[in-house]
NUSEDO-829635 format. One record per residue (C-alpha): residue in one letter; chain; x, y, z. Coordinates in steps of 0.1 Angstrom, whole numbers, padded with zeros to 4 digits. Layout:
<nuke:A timar:A x:X y:Y z:Z> $
...
% end
This chain:
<nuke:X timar:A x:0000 y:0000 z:0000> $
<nuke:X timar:A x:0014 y:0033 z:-0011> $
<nuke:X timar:A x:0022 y:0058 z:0021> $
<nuke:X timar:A x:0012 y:0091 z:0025> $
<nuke:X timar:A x:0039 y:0110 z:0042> $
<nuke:X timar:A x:0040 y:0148 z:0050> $
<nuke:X timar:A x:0073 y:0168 z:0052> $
<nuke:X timar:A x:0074 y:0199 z:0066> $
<nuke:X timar:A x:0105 y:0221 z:0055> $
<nuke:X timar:A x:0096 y:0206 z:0024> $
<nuke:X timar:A x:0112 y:0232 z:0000> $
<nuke:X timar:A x:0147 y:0233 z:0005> $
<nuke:X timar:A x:0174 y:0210 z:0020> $
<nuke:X timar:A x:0168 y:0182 z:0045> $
<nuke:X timar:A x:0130 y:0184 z:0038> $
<nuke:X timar:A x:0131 y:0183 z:0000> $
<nuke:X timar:A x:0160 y:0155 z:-0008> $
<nuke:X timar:A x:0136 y:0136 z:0026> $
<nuke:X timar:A x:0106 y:0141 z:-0004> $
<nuke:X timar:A x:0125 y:0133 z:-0032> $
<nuke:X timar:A x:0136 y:0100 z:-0019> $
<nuke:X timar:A x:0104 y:0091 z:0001> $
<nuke:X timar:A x:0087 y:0099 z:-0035> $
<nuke:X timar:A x:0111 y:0077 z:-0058> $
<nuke:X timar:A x:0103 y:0048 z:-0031> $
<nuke:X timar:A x:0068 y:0048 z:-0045> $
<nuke:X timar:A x:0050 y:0070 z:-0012> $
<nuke:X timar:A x:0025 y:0097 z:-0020> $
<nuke:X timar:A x:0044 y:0132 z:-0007> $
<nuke:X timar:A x:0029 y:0165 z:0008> $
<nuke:X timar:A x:0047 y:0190 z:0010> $
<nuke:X timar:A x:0048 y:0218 z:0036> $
<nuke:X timar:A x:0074 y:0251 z:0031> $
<nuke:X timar:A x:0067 y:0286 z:0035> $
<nuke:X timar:A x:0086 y:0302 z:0005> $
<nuke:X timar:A x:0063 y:0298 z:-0026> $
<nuke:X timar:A x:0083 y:0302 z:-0056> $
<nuke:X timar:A x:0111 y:0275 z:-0036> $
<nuke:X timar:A x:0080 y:0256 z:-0032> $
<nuke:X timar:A x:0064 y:0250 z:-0064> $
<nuke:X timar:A x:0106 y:0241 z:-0072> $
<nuke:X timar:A x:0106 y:0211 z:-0047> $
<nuke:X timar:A x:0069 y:0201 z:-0064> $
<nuke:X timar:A x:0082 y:0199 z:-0097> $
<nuke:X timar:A x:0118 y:0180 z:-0085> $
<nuke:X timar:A x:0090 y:0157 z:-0063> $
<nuke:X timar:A x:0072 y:0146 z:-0089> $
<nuke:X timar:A x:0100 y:0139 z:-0110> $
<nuke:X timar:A x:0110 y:0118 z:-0087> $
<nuke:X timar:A x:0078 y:0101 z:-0082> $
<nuke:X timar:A x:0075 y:0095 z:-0114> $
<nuke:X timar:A x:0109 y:0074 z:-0117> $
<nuke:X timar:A x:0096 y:0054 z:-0090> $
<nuke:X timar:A x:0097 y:0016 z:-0097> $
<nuke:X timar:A x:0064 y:0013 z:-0118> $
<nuke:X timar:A x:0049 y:0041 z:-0118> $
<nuke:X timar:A x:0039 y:0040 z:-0149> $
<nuke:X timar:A x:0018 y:0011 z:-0139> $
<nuke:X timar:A x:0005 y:0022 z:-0111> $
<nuke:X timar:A x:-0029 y:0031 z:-0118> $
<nuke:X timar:A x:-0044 y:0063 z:-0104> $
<nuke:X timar:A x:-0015 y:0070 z:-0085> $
<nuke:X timar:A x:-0016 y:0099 z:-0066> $
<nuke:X timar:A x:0006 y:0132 z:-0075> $
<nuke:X timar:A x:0025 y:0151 z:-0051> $
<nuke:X timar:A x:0011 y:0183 z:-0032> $
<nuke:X timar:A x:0026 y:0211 z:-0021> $
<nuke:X timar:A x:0008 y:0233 z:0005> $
<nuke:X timar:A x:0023 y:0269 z:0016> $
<nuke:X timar:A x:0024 y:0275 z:0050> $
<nuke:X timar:A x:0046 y:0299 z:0072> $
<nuke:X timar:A x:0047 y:0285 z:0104> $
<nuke:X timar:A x:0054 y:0316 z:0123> $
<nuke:X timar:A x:0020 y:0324 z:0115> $
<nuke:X timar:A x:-0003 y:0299 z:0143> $
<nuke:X timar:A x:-0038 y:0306 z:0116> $
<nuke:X timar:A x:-0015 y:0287 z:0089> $
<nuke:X timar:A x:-0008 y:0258 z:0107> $
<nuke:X timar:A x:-0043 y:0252 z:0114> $
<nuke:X timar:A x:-0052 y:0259 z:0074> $
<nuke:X timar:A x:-0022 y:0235 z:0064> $
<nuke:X timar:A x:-0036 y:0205 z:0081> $
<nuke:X timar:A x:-0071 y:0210 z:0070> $
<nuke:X timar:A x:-0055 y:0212 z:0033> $
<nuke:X timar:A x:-0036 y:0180 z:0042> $
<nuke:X timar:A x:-0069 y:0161 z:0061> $
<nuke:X timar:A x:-0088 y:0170 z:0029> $
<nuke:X timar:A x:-0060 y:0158 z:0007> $
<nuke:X timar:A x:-0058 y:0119 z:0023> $
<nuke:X timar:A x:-0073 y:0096 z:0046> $
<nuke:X timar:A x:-0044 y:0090 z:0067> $
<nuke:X timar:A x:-0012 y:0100 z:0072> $
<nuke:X timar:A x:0016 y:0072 z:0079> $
<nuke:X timar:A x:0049 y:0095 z:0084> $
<nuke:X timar:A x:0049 y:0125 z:0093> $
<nuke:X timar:A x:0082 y:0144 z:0093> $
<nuke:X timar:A x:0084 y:0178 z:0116> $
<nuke:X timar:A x:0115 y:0192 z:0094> $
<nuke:X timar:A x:0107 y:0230 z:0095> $
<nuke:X timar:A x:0126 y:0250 z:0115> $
<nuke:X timar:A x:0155 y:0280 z:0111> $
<nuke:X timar:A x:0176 y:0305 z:0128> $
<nuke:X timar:A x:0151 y:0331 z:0149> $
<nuke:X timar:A x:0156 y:0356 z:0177> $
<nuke:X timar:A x:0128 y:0350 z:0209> $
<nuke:X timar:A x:0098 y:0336 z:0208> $
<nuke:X timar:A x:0096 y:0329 z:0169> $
<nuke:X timar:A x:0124 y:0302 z:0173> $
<nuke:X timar:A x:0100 y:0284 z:0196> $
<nuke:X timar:A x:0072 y:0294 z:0178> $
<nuke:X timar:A x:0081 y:0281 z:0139> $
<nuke:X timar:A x:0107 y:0250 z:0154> $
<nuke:X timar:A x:0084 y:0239 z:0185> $
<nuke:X timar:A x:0051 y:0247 z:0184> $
<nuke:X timar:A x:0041 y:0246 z:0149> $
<nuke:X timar:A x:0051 y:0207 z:0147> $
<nuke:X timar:A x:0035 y:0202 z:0181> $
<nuke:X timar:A x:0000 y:0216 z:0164> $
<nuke:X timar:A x:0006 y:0201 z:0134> $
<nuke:X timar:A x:0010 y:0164 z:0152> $
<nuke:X timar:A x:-0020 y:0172 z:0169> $
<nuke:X timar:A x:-0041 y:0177 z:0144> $
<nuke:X timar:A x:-0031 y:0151 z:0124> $
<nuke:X timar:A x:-0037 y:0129 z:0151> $
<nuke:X timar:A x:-0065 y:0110 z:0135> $
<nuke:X timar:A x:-0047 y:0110 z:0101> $
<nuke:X timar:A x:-0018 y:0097 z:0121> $
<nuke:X timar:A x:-0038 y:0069 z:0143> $
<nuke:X timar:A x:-0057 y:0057 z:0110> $
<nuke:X timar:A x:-0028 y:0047 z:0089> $
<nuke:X timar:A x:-0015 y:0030 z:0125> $
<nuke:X timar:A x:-0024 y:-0013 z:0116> $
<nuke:X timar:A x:-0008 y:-0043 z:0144> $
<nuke:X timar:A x:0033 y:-0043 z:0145> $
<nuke:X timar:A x:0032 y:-0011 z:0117> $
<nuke:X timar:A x:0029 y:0024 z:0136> $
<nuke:X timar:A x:0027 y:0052 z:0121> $
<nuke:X timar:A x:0056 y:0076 z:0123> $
<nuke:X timar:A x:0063 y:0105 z:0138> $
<nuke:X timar:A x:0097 y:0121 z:0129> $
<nuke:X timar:A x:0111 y:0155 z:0145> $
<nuke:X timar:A x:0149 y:0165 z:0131> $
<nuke:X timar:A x:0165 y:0176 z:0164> $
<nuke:X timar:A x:0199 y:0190 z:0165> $
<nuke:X timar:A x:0227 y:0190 z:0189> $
<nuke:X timar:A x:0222 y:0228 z:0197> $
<nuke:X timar:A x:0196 y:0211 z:0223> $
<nuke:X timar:A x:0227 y:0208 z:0245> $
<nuke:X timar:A x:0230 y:0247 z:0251> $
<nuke:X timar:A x:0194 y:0253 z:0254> $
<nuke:X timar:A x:0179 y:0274 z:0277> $
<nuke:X timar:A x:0145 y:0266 z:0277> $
<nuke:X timar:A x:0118 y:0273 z:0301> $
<nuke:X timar:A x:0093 y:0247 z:0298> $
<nuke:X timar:A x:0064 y:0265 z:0317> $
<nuke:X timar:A x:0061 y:0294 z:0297> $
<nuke:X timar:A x:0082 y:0282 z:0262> $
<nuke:X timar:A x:0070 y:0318 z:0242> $
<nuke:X timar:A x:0089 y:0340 z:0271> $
<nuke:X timar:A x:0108 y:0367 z:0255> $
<nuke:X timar:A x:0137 y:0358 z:0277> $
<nuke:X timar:A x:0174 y:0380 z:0276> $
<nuke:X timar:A x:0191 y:0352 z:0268> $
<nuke:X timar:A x:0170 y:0345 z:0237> $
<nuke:X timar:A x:0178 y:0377 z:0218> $
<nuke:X timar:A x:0210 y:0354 z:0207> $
<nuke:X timar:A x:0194 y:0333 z:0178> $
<nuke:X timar:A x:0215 y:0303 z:0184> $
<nuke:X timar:A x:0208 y:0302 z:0225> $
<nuke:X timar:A x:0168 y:0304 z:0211> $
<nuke:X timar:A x:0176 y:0281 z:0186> $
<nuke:X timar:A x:0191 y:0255 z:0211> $
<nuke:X timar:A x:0160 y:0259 z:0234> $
<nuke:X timar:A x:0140 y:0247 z:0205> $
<nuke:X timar:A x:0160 y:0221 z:0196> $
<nuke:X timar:A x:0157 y:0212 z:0231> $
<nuke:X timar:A x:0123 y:0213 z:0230> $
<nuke:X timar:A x:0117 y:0190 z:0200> $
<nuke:X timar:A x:0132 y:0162 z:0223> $
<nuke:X timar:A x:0113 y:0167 z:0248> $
<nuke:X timar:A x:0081 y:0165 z:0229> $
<nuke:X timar:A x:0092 y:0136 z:0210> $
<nuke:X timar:A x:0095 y:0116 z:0250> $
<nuke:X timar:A x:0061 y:0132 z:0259> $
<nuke:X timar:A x:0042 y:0123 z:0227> $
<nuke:X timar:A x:0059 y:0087 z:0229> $
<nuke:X timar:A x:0045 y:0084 z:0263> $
<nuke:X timar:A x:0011 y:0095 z:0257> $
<nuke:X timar:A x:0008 y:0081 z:0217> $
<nuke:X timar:A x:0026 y:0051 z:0216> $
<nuke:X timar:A x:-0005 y:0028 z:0222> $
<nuke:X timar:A x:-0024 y:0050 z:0197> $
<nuke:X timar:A x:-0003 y:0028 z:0173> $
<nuke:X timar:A x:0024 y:0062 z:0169> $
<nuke:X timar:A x:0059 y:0055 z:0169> $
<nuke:X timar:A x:0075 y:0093 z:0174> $
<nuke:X timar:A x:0114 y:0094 z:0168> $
<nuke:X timar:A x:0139 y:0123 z:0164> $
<nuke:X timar:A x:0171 y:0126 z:0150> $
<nuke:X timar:A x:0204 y:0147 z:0148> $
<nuke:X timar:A x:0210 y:0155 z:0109> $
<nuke:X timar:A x:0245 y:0161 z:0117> $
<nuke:X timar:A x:0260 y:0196 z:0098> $
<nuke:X timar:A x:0243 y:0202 z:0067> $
<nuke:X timar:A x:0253 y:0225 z:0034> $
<nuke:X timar:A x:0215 y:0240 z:0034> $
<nuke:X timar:A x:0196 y:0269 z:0032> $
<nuke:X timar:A x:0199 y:0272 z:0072> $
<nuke:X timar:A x:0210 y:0301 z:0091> $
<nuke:X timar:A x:0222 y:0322 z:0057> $
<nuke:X timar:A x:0224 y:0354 z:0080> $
<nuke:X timar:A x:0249 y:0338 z:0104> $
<nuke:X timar:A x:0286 y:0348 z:0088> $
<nuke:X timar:A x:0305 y:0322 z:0108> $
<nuke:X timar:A x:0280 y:0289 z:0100> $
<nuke:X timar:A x:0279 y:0300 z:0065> $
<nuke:X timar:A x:0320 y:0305 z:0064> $
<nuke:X timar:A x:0323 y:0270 z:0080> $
<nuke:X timar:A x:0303 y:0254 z:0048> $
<nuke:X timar:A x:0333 y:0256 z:0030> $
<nuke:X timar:A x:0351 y:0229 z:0049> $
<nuke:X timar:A x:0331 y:0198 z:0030> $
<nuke:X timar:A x:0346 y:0172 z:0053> $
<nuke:X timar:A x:0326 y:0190 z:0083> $
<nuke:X timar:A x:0290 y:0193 z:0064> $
<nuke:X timar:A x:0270 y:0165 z:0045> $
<nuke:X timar:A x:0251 y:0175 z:0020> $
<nuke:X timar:A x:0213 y:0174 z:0023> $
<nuke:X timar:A x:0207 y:0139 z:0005> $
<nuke:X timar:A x:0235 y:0124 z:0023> $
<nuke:X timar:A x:0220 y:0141 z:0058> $
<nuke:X timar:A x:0186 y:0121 z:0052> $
<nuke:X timar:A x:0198 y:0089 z:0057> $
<nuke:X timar:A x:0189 y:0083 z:0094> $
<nuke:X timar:A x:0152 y:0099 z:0089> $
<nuke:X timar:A x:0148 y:0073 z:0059> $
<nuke:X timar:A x:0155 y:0051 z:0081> $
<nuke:X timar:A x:0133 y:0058 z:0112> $
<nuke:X timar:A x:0104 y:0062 z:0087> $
<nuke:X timar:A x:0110 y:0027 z:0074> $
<nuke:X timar:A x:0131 y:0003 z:0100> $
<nuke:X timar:A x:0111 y:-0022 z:0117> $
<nuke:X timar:A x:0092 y:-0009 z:0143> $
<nuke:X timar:A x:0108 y:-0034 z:0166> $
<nuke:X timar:A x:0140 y:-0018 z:0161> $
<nuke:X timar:A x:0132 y:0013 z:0173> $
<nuke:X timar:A x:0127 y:0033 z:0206> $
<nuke:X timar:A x:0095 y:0052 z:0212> $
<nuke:X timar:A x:0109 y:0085 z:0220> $
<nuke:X timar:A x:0145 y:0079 z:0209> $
<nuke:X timar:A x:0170 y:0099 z:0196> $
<nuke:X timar:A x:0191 y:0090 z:0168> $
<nuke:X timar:A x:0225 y:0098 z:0147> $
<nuke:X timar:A x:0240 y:0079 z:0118> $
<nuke:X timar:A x:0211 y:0053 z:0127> $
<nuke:X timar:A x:0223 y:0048 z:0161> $
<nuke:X timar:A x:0207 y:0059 z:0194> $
<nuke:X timar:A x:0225 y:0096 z:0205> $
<nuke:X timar:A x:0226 y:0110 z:0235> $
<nuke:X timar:A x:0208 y:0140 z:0247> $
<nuke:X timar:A x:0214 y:0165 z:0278> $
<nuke:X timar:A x:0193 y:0155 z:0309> $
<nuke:X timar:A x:0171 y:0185 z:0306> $
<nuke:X timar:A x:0161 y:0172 z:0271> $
<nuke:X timar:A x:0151 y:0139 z:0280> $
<nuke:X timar:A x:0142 y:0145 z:0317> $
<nuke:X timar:A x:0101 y:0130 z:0317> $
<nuke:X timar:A x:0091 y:0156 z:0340> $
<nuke:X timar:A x:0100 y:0187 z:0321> $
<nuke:X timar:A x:0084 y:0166 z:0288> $
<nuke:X timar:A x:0052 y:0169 z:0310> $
<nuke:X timar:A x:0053 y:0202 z:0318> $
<nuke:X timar:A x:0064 y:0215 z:0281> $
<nuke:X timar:A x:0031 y:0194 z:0267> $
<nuke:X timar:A x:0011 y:0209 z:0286> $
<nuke:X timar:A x:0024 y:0247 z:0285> $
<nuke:X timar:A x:0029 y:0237 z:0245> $
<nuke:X timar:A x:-0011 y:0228 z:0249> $
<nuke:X timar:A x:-0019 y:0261 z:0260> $
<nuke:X timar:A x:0003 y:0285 z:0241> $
<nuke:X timar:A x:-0014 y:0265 z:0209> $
<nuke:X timar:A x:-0052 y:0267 z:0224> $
<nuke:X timar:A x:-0054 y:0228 z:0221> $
<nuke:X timar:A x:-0078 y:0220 z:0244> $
<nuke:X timar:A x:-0061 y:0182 z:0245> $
% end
């Protein structure tokens, strides 16, 4: 059965070569990115790629590849996203919370944190109904070891704290975050038939943070950045390994569990982040 898998930071690096590959595998793709014109790029290079899949040409009725805009600094966009996606399919069996970049204060948490943390919830159905006995659905966050400097309050995750004016301290506390989410919602969603995962894409020559001089001067060292296809290799293979091979709630590198700071996998301050998370997103569950 063909797989209907979302990816959101769909239009440029990690997110796009993720499509491409999930696409020329044979799975139906949806696309989420907020940039328009590099969006309707990463439809046309998805669909090329569909269509080289191993017979597509045969397949009849097969589904194309959608692209849905969506700037997930913007809450009112999430929620139109997934009812675009909900209308789109019947049920969604990977979902893959890619978006994210380099922000100041509370839009760092906003666009890396919260945005895939409304997204997963209201997809939950989508989610649960492609979930069949020993074949979860996945649920994919790319993490980053910038969780290891966070400073993230998990009570109140939208403070416009001092230290958050640097990008990369914000950035860390949302990369901190998307851990501890990925615990919580394996906690609470693994017997929904959910398997949620998140991995460290290692340094990537991408699209992220163009407006920091010193990342952008250390993509010219290839040995210390993969490229984006290469980077993709671990979320391939948490959206296809046996589930019985996997760790609800684990975080991988180079398709091996990784470690993460105490504060990121601490079960406690998962709690409290799911719930503050609930209200700064008006979920009401």
């Amino acid at each position: 059965m063909t797989r209907t898998v979302v990816v959101t930071g769909g239009s440029a690096g990690i997110g796009l070569a993720a499509a491409k590959r999930f696409a020329a595998a044979g799975d139906r793709v949806i696309l989420l990115g907020r940039n328009e014109t590099r969006l309707s790029v990463a439809l046309k290079a998805t669909h090329a790629a569909a269509a080289s899949a191993p017979g597509a040409g045969d397949t009849d009725g097969m589904q194309e590849p959608l692209a849905i805009r969506a700037d997930f600094a913007d809450p009112s966009q999430v929620r139109i996203a997934a009812a675009r996606v909900m209308a789109a399919c019947d049920r969604v069996d990977v979902l893959v919370n890619n978006a994210g970049g380099l922000f100041r204060g509370a839009t760092c948490l906003r666009v890396n944190h919260l945005a895939g943390f409304e997204l997963a919830h209201l997809l939950l159905e989508h989610l649960k109904a492609a979930a069949t006995p020993g074949h979860p659905a996945r649920l994919i966050t790319t993490a980053s070891l910038a969780e290891a400097w966070g400073v993230l309050d998990v009570d109140r995750p939208l403070r416009e704290s001092l230290w958050h004016r640097s990008r990369w301290l914000a950035y860390g506390s949302s990369k901190q975050a998307n851990v501890l989410f990925t615990v919580e919602a394996a906690r609470r969603w693994t017997p929904l038939g959910i398997l949620p995962t998140a991995f460290f894409p290692g340094l990537v020559r991408s699209r992220f943070a163009t407006t920091s001089p010193l990342f952008m001067l250390g993509k010219l060292i290839p040995v210390l950045f993969a490229s984006p296809h290469r980077a993709t290799d671990t979320l391939l293979w948490l959206a296809d390994a046996p589930a019985h091979d996997l760790s609800p709630g684990g975080y991988y590198f180079l398709r091996q569990p990784f470690a993460a700071t105490p504060r990121a996998t601490s079960p406690h301050r998962a709690e409290r982040l799911w719930q503050s998370s609930l209200t700064a997103t008006g979920d009401p569950a």
